[in-house]
C-alpha angles and dihedrals in degrees: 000000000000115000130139092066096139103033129320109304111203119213132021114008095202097063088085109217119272109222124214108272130148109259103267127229105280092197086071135048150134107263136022117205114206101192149024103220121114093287096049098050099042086054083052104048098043078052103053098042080051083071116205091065130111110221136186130187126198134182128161090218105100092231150354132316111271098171133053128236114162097028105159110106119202121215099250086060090055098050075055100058090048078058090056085035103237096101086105093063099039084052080056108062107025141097105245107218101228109172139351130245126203118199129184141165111283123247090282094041096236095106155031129254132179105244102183134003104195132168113270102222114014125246106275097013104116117350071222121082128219112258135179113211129156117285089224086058087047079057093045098056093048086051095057098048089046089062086043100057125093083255090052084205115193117186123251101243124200084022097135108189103236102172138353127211143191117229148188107250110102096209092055110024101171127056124199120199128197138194108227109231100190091055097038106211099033126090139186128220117211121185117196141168089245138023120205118186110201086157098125144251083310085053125159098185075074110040089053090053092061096249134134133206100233119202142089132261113250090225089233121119127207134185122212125209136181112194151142110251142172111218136153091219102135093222104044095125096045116068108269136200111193127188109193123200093241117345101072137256132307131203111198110195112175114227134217120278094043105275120042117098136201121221125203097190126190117225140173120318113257121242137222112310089351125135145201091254095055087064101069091217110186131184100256079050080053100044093040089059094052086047095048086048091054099050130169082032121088110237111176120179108221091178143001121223100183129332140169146166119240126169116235117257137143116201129165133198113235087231136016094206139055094258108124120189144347091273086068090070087136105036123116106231106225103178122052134168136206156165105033092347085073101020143037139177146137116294091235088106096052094224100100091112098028095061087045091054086036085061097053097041083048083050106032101076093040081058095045097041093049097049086048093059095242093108144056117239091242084072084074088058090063086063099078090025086065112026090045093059089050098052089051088057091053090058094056097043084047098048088046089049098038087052097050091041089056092035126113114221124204107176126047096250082057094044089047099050099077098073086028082063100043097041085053091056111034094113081065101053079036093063108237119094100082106131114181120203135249105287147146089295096031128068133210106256098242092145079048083134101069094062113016102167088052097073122199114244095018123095114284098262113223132227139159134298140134137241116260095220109046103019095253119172105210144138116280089228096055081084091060087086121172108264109110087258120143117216145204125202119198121203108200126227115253100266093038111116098165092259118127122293095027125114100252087054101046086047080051098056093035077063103045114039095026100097086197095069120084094231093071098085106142105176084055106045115263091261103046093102103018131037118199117205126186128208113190115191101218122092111282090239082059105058127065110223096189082067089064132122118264096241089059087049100042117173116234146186127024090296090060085240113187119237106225085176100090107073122073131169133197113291099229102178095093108041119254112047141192101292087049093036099050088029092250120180107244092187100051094019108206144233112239109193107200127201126231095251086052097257123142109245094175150340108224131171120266089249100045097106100153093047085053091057098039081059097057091041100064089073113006128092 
């Protein structure tokens, strides 16, 4: 963590300084935020810390989230939230969720037997756990750092959306208006440049876009408790998936503080037309059914946290923003949706709220990039074009999991193909395995070889190393902060040391004195846009970094300070390093251009300049 830029600053470095501005016109802004759920916020946040950008929040709820509901957090969201900062804190508090055990009726079907213990996440899989914390701490985190941020954005509480409209005025083309619940008959009117509506599968933002979630109801309905039990159930504090003879199906997932436990419970199928409220389901039906699950262990509820009853769907929206056809090739979208209000499906994944906050980081920089001026408009078309495909890959994988967990199983290869299904696509609950086409802001991987362990298209994929200044051992990935920034990471060759003539130097000067390159903005300061990172592969007592280029020792602030926070080596203590790990070529060494929501948008080699700029040139002004 940098601070202290422009003079010492005294007290929490993570309040950002608030420079002096007049206070803006709250009735216009950039961007509108309908929701406070985890997308919202994560689109806010990611907004506010931006700084420059006016930001507005809004949530008919007339205050914050005090009780979880989707509360199991992937890796890859957590690799999100070391980006925000907060990572540290959600570690903390949470249950990690270590291994995976699998229980079924014994041969005879009186009793239950553990049929498989496995490893939750796979060794290498993620450098980040995965955790389970309560969805209302999530929120609290990204509130904090909201207030935090130079914008110190609070969110704008009882403000129900009522219409949307489309205007005249070229510089905020799309007003919200909201009924104020907390003044019943008054309303307020906000324009801004873009709408985004995170307002849930119920969502407004939607229906008045004319969109529609598409999909059918899987006719099973679940209830969900949190709740403080005694039980002598061997596993109670390890996820569980547990198949009974006769009684139904139960999902254990461990909370946070060391007690509390989350159920998943299997009830009656739904009929025809029926729904999740005509059942009367009630908390004792719900413990009963655990109780009857587990038996012949006991299993007695002392206190409920929380609990419901839903009925198991999936649906998707065609589109997540107000383009509307082919014939629109030009048009700029201005109102977008995501999280539920795109996408809906059952909580036995786990990435219901992953793949919300995954939207709006995917969104969130596009946002941020076009209303800076460093990108073309045609870059906010890439949003629904990703994050679409991915939710519709969701479905498929949900609908596949919900079927196998409900299912009865008669033989042993049915019985087996559960946990042969989990195991299969645990890199999936796990986050990671997003891969995004080839598009205007990803390339095709044709330089693949030089890094074959860093994939185009998927999430840059962290490892060691240490910095080259201090000493410090870190993850490589602890530099992708979020702040819209793109980077490139340059792997050196085996002889390179920095020093002139060699290939990391001459990449240095192509990007600072070619004015063709979009890394030479010098009103802006030659990393605003675009942040350059080297990794030697020799020992850090063996490099100088005072020999290194300029680029990789920029001066910055008013006092010309110089960043000693751009140059890393191997970190050779422990055996395999970066270049083996990631399947670097040590020979040739790589580019890696990485975008600002971490993802991988091509592996080039260290001398290919103008492929560099052509890149760049495809979206940005």
């Amino acid at each position: 963590m940098q601070y202290h830029l422009n003079g010492f600053m005294p007290g929490n470095p993570e309040i950002r300084f608030k420079p002096d501005a007049p206070v803006p016109d709250r009735s216009k802004v950039d961007v509108a935020i309908i929701g406070c759920g985890p997308a919202g916020l994560t689109l806010a946040a990611q907004l506010a810390v931006a700084g420059g950008i006016s930001v507005r929040i809004f949530d008919r709820k007339t205050g914050p989230l005090e009780v979880g509901q989707a509360d199991g957090i992937a890796c890859r969201s957590m690799e999100m939230f070391e980006a925000f900062g907060f990572v540290d804190r959600v570690r903390k508090e949470s249950y990690w969720v270590n291994e995976t055990t699998f229980w079924r009726p014994d041969g005879e079907g009186r009793s239950l037997r553990r049929v498989d213990r496995i490893q939750d996440v796979e060794d290498d899989l993620s450098h980040q756990p995965h955790v389970i914390l309560s969805q209302a701490r999530v929120h609290d985190f990204y509130l904090e750092l909201m207030r935090h941020s130079p914008a110190r954005l609070k969110p704008d509480y009882a403000r129900a959306l009522t219409d949307l409209r489309r205007t005249v005025d070229p510089d905020h083309p799309v007003t919200a208006v909201f009924d104020c619940v907390d003044a019943p008959g008054t309303q307020e009117t906000v324009q801004a440049k873009f709408i985004v509506g995170c307002d849930g599968a119920r969502s407004t933002v939607r229906s008045l876009m004319g969109r529609q979630l598409k999909g059918e109801a899987g006719q099973r309905l679940w209830g969900v408790m949190d709740v403080l039990a005694v039980s002598d159930f061997p596993d109670i504090r390890l996820k569980c998936a547990i198949q009974s003879s006769d009684a139904g199906s139960l999902l254990i997932i461990p909370r946070e503080g060391g007690f509390l436990v989350r159920l998943y419970i299997e009830l009656d199928a739904l009929g025809t037309n029926e729904r999740a409220a005509d059942r009367n389901v009630s908390p004792e039906m719900l413990a009963q059914k655990a109780a009857d699950i587990l038996h012949p262990y006991k299993f007695e509820v002392k206190d409920v946290a929380w609990w419901s009853a839903y009925e198991i769907g999936q649906r998707l929206c065609d589109t997540f923003d107000d383009i509307t056809g082919s014939g629109e090739a030009d048009a700029v979208p201005r109102l977008f949706i995501a999280g539920d209000a795109c996408h809906t499906h059952s909580p036995k994944a786990g990435q219901g709220m992953n793949v919300s906050m995954a939207d709006t980081f995917n969104l969130g920089w596009k946002l941020g990039q076009v209303l800076r001026g460093w990108a073309d408009p045609a870059l906010l078309r890439t949003y629904s074009e990703e994050r679409q495909a991915k939710a519709s890959e969701l479905i498929a994988f949900d609908k596949e999991m919900a079927r196998l967990f409900s299912q009865k199983p008669e033989t042993e290869q049915e019985k087996a193909q559960f946990q042969q299904y989990f195991k299969k696509h645990g890199r999936y609950t796990a986050g990671v395995e997003t891969t995004y086409g080839p598009s205007l802001i990803t390339g095709e991987g044709r330089h693949q070889h030089l890094a074959v362990g860093l994939e185009v298209g998927k999430r840059f994929h962290s490892a060691p190393v240490i910095r080259l200044a201090d000493a410090k051992p870190m993850q490589l990935a602890e530099t992708l902060l979020a702040d819209m920034r793109w980077r490139l990471i340059a792997f050196a060759d085996r002889t390179d040391q920095g020093l002139p003539g060699g290939a990391i130097a001459e990449l240095c000067a192509y990007l600072q004195k070619d004015q063709k390159t979009v890394l030479c903005r010098p009103h802006e300061g030659e990393d605003a846009m675009i942040d350059l990172c080297a990794v030697f592969q020799q020992g850090h007592r063996t490099l100088d970094v005072s020999g290194m280029p300029d680029l990789l020792l920029p001066r910055r602030g008013r006092f010309e300070l110089i960043d000693y926070e751009k140059t890393f080596t191997a970190d050779l203590k422990n055996g395999a390093d970066i270049f083996d790990i990631r399947g670097i070529d040590r020979e040739k060494g790589a580019l890696v251009l990485v975008r600002p929501d971490q993802f991988i948008a091509d592996v080039l080699p260290l001398g290919a300049r103008e492929e560099i700029t052509a890149f760049f040139a495809r979206f940005t002004r």
